[in-house]
C-alpha positions as CSV (number, residue, x, y, z in Angstrom):
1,X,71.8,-64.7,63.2
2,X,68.8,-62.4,63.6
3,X,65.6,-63.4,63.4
4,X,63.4,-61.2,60.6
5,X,61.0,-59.1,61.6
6,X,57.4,-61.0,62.7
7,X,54.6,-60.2,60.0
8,X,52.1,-57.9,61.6
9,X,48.9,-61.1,62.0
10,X,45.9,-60.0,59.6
11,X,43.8,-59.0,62.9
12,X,45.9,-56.3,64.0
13,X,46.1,-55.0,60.2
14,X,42.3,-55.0,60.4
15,X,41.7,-52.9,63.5
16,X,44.4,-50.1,62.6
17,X,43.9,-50.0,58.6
18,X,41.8,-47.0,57.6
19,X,38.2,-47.8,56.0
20,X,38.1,-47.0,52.8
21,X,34.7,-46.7,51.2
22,X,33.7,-48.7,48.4
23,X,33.6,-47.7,44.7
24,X,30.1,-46.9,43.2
25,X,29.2,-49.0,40.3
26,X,30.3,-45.6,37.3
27,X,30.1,-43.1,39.7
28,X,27.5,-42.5,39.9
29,X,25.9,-40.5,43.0
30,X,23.1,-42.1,45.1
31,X,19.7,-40.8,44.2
32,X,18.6,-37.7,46.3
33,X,16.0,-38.1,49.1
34,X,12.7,-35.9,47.9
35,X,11.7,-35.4,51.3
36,X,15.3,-33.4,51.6
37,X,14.7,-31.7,48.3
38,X,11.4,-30.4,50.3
39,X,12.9,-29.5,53.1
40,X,16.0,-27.6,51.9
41,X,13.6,-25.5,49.2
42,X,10.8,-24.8,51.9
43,X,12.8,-22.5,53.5
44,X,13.9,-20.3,50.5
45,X,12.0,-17.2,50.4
46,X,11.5,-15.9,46.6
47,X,10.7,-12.0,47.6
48,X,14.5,-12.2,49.4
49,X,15.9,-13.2,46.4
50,X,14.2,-11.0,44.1
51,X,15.6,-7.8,46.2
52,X,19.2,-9.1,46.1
53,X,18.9,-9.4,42.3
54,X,17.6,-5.9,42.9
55,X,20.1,-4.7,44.8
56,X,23.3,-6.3,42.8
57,X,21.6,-4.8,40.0
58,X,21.3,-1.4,40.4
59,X,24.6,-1.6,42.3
60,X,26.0,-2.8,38.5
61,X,23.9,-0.2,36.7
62,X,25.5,2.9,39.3
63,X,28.7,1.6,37.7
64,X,28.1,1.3,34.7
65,X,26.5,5.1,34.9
66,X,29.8,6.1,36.7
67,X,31.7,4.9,33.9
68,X,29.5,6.3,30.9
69,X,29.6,9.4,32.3
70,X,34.2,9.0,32.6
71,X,33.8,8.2,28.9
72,X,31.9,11.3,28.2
73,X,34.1,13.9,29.7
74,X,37.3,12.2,28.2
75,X,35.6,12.5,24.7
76,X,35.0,16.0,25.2
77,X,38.0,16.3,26.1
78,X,39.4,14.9,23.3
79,X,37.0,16.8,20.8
80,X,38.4,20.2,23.1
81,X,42.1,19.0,22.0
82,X,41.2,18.5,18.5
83,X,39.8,21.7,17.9
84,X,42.5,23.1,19.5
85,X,45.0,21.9,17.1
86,X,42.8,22.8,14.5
87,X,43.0,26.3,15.0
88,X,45.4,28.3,13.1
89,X,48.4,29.4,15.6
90,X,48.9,33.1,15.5
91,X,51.7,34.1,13.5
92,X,54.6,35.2,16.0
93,X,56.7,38.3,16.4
94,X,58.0,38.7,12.4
């Protein structure tokens, strides 16, 4: 007969089993450090902002322009095709 297979002892579990960590109580993430608030805002500079607000701005508003001025010349075009059909067609060879 074959002997089974030894149980792995609860030591050698515990040094190779992965750590998991443990469950907050809800959820809920620890409270943040204020002095790393501080730090992480200290070095945002407002006037850099401002100017890429700026800048994706007018970059949005060139497009927008671009694409006003599309929609113009297609309605004049259409206006041109509809007063074209609106004219009486000369009355051919009779």
């Amino acid at each position: 007969m074959t002997d089974p297979t030894p149980e792995p002892s609860p030591d050698a579990e515990g040094q190779n089993a992965h750590h998991t960590p443990e469950p907050q109580l809800g959820n809920v993430p620890p409270a943040p450090d204020p002095e790393e608030i501080l730090k992480a805002i200290s070095g945002i500079n407002l006037e850099t902002i401002d100017a890429d607000i700026e800048s994706a701005f007018g970059a949005r508003m060139a497009q927008l322009d671009e694409m006003l001025a599309g929609l113009d010349s297609l309605v004049n075009k259409i206006e041109q095709d509809i007063q074209n059909l609106d004219q009486p067609k000369p009355d051919g060879p009779q």
